[in-house]
N, C-alpha and C positions, 0 to 999 in steps of 0.2 A: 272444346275439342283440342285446340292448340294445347292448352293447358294438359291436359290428358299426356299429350304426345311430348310435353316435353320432362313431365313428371316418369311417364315410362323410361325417356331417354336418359337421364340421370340417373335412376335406377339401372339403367343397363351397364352403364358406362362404371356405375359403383361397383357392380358385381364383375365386371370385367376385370377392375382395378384389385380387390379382394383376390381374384385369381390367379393374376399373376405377380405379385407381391406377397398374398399372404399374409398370414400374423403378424403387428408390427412389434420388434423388440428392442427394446433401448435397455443398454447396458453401460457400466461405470468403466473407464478401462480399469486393468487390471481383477476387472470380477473375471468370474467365472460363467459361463450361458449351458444350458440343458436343452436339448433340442428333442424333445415329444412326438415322436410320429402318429400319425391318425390309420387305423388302418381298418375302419370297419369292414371293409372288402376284401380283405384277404382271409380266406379260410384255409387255405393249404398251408403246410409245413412249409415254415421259412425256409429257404437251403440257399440266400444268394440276398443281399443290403448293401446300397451305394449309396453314398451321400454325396452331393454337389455342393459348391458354392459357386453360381453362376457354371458357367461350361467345365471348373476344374472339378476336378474330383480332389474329395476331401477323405472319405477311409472307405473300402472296400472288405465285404468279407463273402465267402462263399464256401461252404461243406467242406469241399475240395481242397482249396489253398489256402484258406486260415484268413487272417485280418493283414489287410495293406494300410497304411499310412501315408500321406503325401504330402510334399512342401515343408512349409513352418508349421503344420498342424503336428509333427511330430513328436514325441514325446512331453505331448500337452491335452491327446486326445484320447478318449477313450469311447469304444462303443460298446453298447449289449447288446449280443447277437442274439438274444431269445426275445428284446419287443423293441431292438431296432432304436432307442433312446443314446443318442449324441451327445455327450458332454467336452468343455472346451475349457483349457482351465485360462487364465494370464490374459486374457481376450483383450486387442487393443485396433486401431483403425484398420490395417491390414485385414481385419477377422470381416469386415463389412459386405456386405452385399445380400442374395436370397439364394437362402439355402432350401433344398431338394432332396427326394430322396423315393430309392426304388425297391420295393421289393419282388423278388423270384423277376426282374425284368419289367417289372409293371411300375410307372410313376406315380405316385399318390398326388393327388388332387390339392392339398393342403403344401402350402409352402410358408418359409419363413423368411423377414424380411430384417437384418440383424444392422443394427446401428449403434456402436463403439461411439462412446461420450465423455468428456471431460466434466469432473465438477464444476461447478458455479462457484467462482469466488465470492468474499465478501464483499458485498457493494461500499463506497465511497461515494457518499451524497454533495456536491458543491453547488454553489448559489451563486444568481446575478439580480440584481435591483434594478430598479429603473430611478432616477437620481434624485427623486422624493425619497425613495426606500417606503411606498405606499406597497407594490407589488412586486414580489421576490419568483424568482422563477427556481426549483428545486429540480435537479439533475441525479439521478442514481448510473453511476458510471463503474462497470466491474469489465474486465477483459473476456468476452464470452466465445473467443475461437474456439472452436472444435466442441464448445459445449452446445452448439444450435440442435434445436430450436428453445430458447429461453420466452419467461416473461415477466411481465413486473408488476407489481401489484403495492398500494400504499396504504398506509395506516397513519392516522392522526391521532395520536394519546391514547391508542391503542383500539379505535374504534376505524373498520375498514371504510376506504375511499373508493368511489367509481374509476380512479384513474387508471390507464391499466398499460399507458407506455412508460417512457422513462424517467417522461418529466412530469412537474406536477407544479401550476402556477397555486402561490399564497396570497391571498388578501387577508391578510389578518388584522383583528379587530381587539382580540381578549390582551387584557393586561398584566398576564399572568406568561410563565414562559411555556411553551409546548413543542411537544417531542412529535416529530415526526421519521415515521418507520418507511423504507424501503425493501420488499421482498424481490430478489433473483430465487426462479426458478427455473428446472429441467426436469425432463424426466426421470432423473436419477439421482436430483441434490436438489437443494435450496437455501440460501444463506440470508442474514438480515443485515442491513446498517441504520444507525440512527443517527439524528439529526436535533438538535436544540436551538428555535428560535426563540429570541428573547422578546420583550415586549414588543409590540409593532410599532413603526416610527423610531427606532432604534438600528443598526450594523449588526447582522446578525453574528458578525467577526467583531465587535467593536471592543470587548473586552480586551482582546486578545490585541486589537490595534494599539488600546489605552497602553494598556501594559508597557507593548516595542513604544510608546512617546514617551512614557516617565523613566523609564530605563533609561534611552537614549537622552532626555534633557539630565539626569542626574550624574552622566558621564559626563555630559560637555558642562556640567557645575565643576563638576571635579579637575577638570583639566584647567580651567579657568581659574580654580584657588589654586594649583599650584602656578601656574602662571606670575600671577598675582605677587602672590608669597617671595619666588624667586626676584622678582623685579625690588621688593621691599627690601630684600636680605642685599639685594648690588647696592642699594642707593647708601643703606642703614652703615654698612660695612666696610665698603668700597671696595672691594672686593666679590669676584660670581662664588657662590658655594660650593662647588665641588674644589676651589681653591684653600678653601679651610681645611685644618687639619681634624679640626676638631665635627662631633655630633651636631644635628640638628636638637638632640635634648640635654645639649652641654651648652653652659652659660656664654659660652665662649665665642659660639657658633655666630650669637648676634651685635657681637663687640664691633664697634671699628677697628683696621689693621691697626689704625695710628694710636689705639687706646690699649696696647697692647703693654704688658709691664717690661722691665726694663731686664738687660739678657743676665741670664748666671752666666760666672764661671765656669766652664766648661768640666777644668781640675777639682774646684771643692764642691761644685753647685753655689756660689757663696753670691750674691748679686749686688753691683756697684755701677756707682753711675758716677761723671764723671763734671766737676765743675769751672768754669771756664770765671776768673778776676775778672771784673769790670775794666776797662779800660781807661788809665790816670785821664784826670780831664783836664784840656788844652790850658795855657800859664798857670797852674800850678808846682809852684818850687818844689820840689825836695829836702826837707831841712839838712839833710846833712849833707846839699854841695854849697851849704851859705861857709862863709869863710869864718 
């Protein structure tokens, strides 16, 4: 009996919510929406159609005074005044709410419940380990304001997963690398990202780590032979290199100063050096101050 009573209540409460909500309509912004009126109950000649969005009035028309427009719906709206069909072109968050509509002064029973949506970006999948790197945790992360209500959904080498929020734990076993898919969806888009784990017991970044270590050790090589080299060329030369006049792929470059040849003439270029007599050595005569 309880059961009974609370199966009816649910149902009531359903058909309640159907009533004053209405059809529900998810749109992209910038589409366009068609609003459909029901009107199996009207048999009389149409001569009077108002449409609402919540308490405003959105086009009016009646025999009499022709077609009204109002607000932003302006030069973006149109109606047919022979079955009452609403079209909306540019439609964006502003357009939102439940829209209504009267003929000859009568409301129709049927409403519409209109919800302006952003696309789903493409997801960007990141990871954390636990510090064996036994079991990886997999994160699908895409910016989804204004695109609610999203969801997710994954795929492993292209065969679907139970998981159905954002994350998704790995234990992986196979020794082989596998792809793993993340779907975002809405009612009005859906986008993929994918994801490559390498063998398990492995950094699922680790390629990408190796890389930034051999890069970075083969720079601090390199600065080290020049290092090095410099220190050789002051000791070799006596002299720092950038005091040379000459190239590092000039013979020149690795001479000592003092091995340097002897100066030209300035005049002919012509080059001389200059020789200094030994010095007479102490009691040694002269022969020509003998008498």
């Amino acid at each position: 009996m309880k059961m009974s009573i609370t199966l009816l209540t649910l149902f009531l409460v359903e058909a309640t919510l159907c009533t004053v909500l209405g059809e529900k309509l998810y749109k992209k912004a910038g589409d366009d929406v068609v609003l459909t009126p029901d009107k199996p109950n009207i048999t009389d000649p149409i001569t009077e159609i108002l449409w609402k969005q919540g308490p405003n009035k959105v086009v009016d028309w009646d025999t009499m005074f022709g077609l009204a427009i109002y607000g932003n719906f302006k030069e973006r709206t149109t109606l047919d005044n022979a079955t009452g069909v609403l079209s909306i072109k540019d439609i964006s968050k502003k357009d939102n709410g439940v829209y209504s509509v009267e003929f000859n002064g009568k409301l129709l029973e049927k409403k519409y419940t209109l919800s302006v949506i952003k696309a789903v970006p493409k997801p960007q999948i990141t990871y954390s380990c636990n510090p064996d790197k036994t079991i990886c945790t997999l994160t699908c992360e895409g910016d989804a304001t204004d695109a609610e209500p999203v969801t997710y959904s994954w795929r492993k080498g292209g065969v679907g997963l139970e998981a159905s929020d954002n994350q998704l734990t790995v234990n992986e076993t196979d020794d082989s690398e596998t792809t793993y898919t993340c779907q975002l969806k809405n009612h009005v888009s859906e986008a993929m990202g994918d994801f490559v784990i390498v063998p398990f017991g492995n950094d699922p970044g680790g390629w990408w780590n190796n890389t930034r270590f051999l890069g970075f050790s083969v720079f601090v090589l390199a600065v080290l032979l020049v290092v090095v080299l410099t220190i050789i060329h002051r000791f070799k030369t006596g002299v720092w290199f950038y005091q040379k006049e000459s190239m590092p792929w000039e013979g020149d470059f690795w001479k000592n100063q003092n091995e340097a040849g002897p100066p030209a003439d300035a005049s002919n270029g012509v080059s001389y050096s200059v020789v200094n007599d030994p010095a007479p050595n102490e009691g040694t005569e002269n022969p020509e101050e003998k008498p």
